[in-house]
N, C-alpha and C positions, 0 to 999 in steps of 0.2 A: 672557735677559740684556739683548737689545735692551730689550724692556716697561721692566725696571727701568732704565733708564739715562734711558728716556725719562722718566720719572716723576721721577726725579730733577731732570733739564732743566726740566722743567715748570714742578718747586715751586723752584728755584732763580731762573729768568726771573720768575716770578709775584711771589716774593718783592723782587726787585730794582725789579719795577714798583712795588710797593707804598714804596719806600724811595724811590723819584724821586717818587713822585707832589709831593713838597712842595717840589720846585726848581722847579718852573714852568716845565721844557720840554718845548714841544712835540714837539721832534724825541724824547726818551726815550721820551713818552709816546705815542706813535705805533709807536716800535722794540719797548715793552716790553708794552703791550701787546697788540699783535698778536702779538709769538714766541712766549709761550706755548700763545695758540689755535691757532698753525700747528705745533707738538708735538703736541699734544694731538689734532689729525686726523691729525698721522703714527701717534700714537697708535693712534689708532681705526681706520686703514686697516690696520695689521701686523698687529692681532690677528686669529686665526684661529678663528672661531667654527665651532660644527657646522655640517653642513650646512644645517639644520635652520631654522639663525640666519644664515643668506646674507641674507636679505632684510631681515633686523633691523639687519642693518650697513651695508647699503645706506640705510636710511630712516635710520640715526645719523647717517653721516656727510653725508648732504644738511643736514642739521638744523644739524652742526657748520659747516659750510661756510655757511650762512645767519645763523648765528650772527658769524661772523667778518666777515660783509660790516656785519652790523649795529652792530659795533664800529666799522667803519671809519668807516663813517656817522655815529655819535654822536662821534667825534671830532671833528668840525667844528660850529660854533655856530650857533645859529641853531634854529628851532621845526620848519621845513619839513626841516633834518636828522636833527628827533627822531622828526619822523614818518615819515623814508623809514626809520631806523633800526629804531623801534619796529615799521613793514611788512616788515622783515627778521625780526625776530627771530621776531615770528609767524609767519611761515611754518617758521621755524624748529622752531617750537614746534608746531604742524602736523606736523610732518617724525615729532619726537618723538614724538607722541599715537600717529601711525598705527604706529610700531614697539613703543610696549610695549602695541597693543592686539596684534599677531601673536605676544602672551608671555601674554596675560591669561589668569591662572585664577582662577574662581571661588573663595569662600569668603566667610562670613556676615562673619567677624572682618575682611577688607579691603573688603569690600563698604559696610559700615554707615561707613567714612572719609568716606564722602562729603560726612556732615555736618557733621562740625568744617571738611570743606574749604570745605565751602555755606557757613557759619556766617562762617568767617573771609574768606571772599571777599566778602561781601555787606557786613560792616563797613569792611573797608579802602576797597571799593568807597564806598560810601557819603563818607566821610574827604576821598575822592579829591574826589568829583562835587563836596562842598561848597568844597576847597580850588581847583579850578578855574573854578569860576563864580563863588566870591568874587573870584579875583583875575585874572580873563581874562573870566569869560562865555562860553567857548568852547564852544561844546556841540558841535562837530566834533571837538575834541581831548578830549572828556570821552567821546565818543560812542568813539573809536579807544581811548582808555587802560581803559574799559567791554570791550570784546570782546577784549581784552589779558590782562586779567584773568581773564577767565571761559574763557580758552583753558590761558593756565597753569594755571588751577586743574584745568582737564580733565586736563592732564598729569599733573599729581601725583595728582591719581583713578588714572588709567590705571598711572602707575607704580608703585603700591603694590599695584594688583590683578596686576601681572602676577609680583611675589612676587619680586620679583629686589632685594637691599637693595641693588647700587650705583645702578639706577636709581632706587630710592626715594629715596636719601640725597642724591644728584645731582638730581631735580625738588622736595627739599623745598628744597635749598639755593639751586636757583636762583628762588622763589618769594622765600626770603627776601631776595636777594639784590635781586631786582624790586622788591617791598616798601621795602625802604632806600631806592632811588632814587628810589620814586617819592613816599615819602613827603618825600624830602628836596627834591626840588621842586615838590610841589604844596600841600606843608601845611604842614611846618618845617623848619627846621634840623635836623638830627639829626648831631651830636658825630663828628667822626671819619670822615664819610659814603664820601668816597672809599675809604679803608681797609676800611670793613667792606663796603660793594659789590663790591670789587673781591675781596676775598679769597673770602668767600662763592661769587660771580661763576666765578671760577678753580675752586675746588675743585668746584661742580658740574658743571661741562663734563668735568672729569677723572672722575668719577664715572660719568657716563653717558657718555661714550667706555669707560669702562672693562667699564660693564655689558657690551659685546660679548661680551667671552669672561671674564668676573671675574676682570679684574687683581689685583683685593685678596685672591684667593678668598672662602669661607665659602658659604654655603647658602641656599637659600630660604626666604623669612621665615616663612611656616605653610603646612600642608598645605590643600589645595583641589584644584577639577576643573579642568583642564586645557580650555580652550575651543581646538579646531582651527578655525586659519582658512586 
């Protein structure tokens, strides 16, 4: 009963954030988006995974918590807070790689993802390098948004191999989520940006808080071998 109420809180805070985003304040935008993050690791600390998954929910919720300091970061202006942000969230994302490789199972069918991931990280990549050196030359902030990339993309490897669909559904959505952002300030405008960063944003963290012990239930995405680590 806890789980579902928290979920509810969740998408209700998330949603409220997304409804102030266009009054221009600060103090909301501070309140609303941080309470959901701070749900979403109460989230992920109640849930009671096998024993099995102790240490899966230890490396989530370090991930969630790193996640949320990166939020805070990005809320303040300025280049040198995107980069202490974007140093958060990576590690974050670090946090995440090392718990859904302690879920990885083999199989030919999650394995060969790699290369639509390869595929699509190399073009956005690429998108990116052009849009920041056109309009900065910063090859230090092209060099950081490079190993960003190629980190989350490991995630969403890892989290499809390890067969579990909340954390799939949760590291594709936070890719896309990334994606929006970054393309909306290094290359253009993109229509509605805060809205769809921020929703996307939301619903993956709840996903992968959720993968702990599958909030949403449902099954593993194909059969494969089981790698013990």
């Amino acid at each position: 009963m806890l789980r579902k109420w928290l979920v509810f809180a969740i998408i209700v805070t998330g949603m409220i954030h997304l409804a102030t985003l266009s009054l221009n304040s600060s103090v909301l935008n501070w309140i609303f988006k941080l309470l959901p993050m701070v749900l979403i690791i109460v989230l992920a600390v109640s849930s009671q995974p096998a024993d099995k998954l102790k240490m899966y929910k230890v490396l989530i919720v370090s991930g969630l918590i790193f996640s949320i300091a990166g939020d805070a970061l990005l809320l303040n202006n300025g280049n040198e807070w995107f980069m202490f942000g974007l140093l958060s969230f990576l590690v974050g994302h670090l946090f995440y790689v090392a718990a859904m490789i302690r879920r990885w199972e083999f199989s030919l069918l999650t394995l060969v993802c790699v290369v639509p991931i390869g595929l699509y990280s190399w073009l956005i990549g690429w998108q990116l390098h052009n849009g920041i050196m056109t309009n900065s030359n910063n090859s230090a902030l092209w060099l950081s948004v490079a190993i960003y990339v190629s980190v989350i993309s490991v995630m969403c490897w890892t989290a499809i191999m390890s067969r579990n669909w909340h954390a799939t559904v949760g590291a594709i959505l936070f890719a896309v989520s990334d994606s929006i952002l970054a393309w909306n300030k290094f290359v253009s405008n993109v229509p509605a940006s805060g809205i769809w960063i921020m929703l996307t944003y939301f619903a993956a963290q709840l996903f992968i808080a959720g993968s702990i012990a599958n909030v949403f239930g449902g099954k593993q995405l194909s059969k494969g071998r089981a790698l013990r680590m």
